[in-house]
N, C-alpha and C positions, 0 to 999 in steps of 0.2 A: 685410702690406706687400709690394711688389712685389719688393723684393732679397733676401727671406728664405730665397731657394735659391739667390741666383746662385754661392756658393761652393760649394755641392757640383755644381751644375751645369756649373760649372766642369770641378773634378774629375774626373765625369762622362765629360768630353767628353775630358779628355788618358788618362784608364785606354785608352778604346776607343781614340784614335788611337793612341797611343804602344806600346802592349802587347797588345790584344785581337783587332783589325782587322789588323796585320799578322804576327798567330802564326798564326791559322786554325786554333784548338784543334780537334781530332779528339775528344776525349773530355773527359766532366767534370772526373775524376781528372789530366789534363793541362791544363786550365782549373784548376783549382783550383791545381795547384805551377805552373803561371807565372805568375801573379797573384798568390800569394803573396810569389815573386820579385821582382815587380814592384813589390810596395807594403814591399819591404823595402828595395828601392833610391831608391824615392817617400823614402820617413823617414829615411833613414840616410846619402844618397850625393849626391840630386838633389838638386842649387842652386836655390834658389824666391827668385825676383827681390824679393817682395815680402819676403821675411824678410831685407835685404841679401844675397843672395844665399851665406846658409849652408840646412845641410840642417834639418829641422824638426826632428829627435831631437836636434841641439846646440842650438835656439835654447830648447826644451822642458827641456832640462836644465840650459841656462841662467838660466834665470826662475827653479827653485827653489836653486839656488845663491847665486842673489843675495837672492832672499827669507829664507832660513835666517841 
């Protein structure tokens, strides 16, 4: 089907703008710990409009909360 990537495409597209394109990583080992940073702040900090704009690690720990 034709939508079947547009969410990691998505993704995709804000890693490089938001974190990759304007570090200008010089080395793997420095690609690797800002990216890391990055997607810890993606899960844990960054407001995502479509989840009412909470981070994804509360709304993920919220679904088995309410499930249990």
């Amino acid at each position: 089907m034709a939508y079947d990537n547009i969410i990691i495409e998505r993704f995709w597209r804000t890693i490089k703008h938001e974190n990759i394109y304007p570090s200008a990583y010089t080395g793997i080992k420095e690609a690797r710990a800002g990216i890391d940073a990055y997607m810890y702040k993606y899960n844990n900090e960054r407001l995502h409009s479509s989840l009412k704009y909470k981070p994804p690690l509360s709304v993920y720990k919220g679904y088995f909360k309410e499930a249990a």
